[in-house]
N, C-alpha and C positions, 0 to 999 in steps of 0.2 A: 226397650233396650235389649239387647243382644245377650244370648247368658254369658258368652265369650269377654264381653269388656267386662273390665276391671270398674268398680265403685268408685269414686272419688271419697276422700276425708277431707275436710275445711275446716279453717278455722275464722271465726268472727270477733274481731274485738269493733267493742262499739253497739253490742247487740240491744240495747236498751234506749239507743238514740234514736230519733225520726226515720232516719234511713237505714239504719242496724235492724231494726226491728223489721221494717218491710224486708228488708235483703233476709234475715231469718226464715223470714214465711218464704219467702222465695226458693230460698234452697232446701229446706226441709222436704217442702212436697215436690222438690224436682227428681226428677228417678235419676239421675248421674250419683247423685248420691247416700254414701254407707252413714256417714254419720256428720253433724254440726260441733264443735267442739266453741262455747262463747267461754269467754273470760267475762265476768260481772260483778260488780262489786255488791250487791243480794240478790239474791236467787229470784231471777225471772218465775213470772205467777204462772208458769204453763209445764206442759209434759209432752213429749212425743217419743218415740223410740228411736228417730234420730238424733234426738239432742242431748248434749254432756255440757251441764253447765259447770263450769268451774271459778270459783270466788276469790278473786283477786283483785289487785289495782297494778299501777306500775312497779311499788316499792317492793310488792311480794310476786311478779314476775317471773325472775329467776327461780324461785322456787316452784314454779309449777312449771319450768323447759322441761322438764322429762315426760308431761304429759300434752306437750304441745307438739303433736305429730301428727303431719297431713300435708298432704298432695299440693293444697295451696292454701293464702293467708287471705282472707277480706278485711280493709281494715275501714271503718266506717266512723272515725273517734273525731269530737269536736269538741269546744266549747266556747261562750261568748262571754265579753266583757263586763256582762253585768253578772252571770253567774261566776265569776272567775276574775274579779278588779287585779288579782296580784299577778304580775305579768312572768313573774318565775315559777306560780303555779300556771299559767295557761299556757306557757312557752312548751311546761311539761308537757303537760296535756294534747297540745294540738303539733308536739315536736316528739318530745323524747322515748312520750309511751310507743307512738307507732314504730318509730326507727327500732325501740329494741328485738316490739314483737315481732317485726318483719325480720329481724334478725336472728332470733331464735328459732321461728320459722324455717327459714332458709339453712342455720347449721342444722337443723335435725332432719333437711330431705325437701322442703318444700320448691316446687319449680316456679309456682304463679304466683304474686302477689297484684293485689286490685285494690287500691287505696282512694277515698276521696279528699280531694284539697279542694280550691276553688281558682272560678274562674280569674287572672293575671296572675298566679303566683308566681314571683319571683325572688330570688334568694340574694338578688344586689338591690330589692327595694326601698326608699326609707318608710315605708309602708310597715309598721310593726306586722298588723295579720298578713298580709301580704308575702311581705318577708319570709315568717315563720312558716306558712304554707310551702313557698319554695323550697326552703332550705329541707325543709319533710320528702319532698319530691328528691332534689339533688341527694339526700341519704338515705333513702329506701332503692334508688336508680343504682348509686353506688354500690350498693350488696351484689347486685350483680345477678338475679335471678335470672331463670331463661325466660319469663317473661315477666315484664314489668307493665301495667293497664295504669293507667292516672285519669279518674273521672275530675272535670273540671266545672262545677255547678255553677250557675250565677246566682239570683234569686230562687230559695227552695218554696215551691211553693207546695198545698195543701195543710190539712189541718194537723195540728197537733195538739197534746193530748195536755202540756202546760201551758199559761196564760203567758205569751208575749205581747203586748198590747202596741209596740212601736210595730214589731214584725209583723202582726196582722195587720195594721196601717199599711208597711211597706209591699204584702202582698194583694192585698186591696189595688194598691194603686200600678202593682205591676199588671195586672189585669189589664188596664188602659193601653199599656207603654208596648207587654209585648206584640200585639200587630204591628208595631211601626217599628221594631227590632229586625230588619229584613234586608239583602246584602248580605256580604260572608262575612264583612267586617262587622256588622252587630248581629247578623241571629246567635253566635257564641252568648251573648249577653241575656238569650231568653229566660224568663224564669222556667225549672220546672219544677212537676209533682215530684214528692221523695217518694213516693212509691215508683215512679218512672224512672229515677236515677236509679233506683235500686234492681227494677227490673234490666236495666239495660247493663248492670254490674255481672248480674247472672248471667242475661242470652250470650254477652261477651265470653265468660268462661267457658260455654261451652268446647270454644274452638280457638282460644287465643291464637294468633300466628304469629306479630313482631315482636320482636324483644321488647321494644317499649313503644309506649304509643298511647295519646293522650289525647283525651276526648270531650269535646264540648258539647254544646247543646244541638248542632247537628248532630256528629257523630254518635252520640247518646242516642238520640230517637229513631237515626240510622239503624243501630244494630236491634231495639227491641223490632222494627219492622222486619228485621232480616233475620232473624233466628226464632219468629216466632212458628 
């Protein structure tokens, strides 16, 4: 890199998830950027000279905007039914935490946000997760940044580091399915690695261009080929 450009500052909520965590390593050792800033509810086991962890959840948020400043926002935050049965705690979670962070993001300077939902989300669903994914998209879209990135996963696949005994089933058996995910109308539907979602979160910021723009599993393995 150029001594002349400017560093980027990010911020990650989500840093402790399947794909928070790869998209960390991601941008840490990427030279575009000065520093990582995650929000986590305990303190991540690692150290780096890029990283500022900062110990919150949604409810104490607001209290750390003044320390949420940066160029752009990753938001990487999820959770499932079985960790999360009460649907007004997961509504938060997979709704209210990203919209606010992309929002205080945004009033303190930030241009980019890059959030993942999944693959159909829409916000006239009767689809509870579905729905709630949309409605994430439609008010993170709404803020209005100058650029808004929407990765759309289908099946995540690769390992993870807690026991889901159905979802290793389900990725087990997406192993089968995706070869025959093929056409434009189903390779959207392909599984992938979260390390791959994650990389392709990053090659994307290098260069975002449209205001918004939203990406499945072509477009996903599109850009890691094209910015590598």
């Amino acid at each position: 890199m150029s001594a002349n450009v400017k560093l980027k500052k990010a911020i990650l909520i989500g840093a402790s998830g399947f794909i928070g965590s790869n998209l960390l390593q991601e941008l840490l050792h990427h030279a575009d950027y000065e520093s990582i800033i995650v929000v986590v509810r305990k303190k991540l086991e690692m150290e780096h000279p890029k990283l500022i962890q900062l110990i919150g959840d949604f409810h104490s948020l607001p209290e750390l905007a003044d320390q949420l400043i940066a160029d752009e926002i990753f938001i990487a935050l999820g959770t499932t039914k079985n960790k999360t049965p009460d649907l007004k705690i997961y509504y938060q979670i997979d709704h209210d935490y990203p919209v606010l962070a992309a929002k205080i993001a945004k009033d303190n300077g930030a241009q980019s946000v890059f959030v993942v939902t999944a693959v159909g989300a829409n916000p006239d669903s009767g689809i509870f997760y579905v729905r709630t994914k949309g409605e994430t998209e439609r008010d993170i879209i709404a803020l209005n940044f100058e650029y808004t990135h929407i990765f759309r996963p289908s099946m995540i696949l690769g390992k993870r580091q807690e026991h889901r005994p159905m979802e290793a089933f389900l990725i087990k058996m997406w192993g089968f399915i995706n070869p025959l995910l093929i056409g434009k109308a189903l390779k959207k539907y392909k599984g992938m690695d979260g390390k791959d979602i994650a990389k392709a979160m990053a090659a994307v910021a290098k260069a975002p261009s449209e205001k918004v723009r939203i990406y499945h599993w072509p477009e996903m393995n599109a850009a890691i080929t094209e910015f590598q």
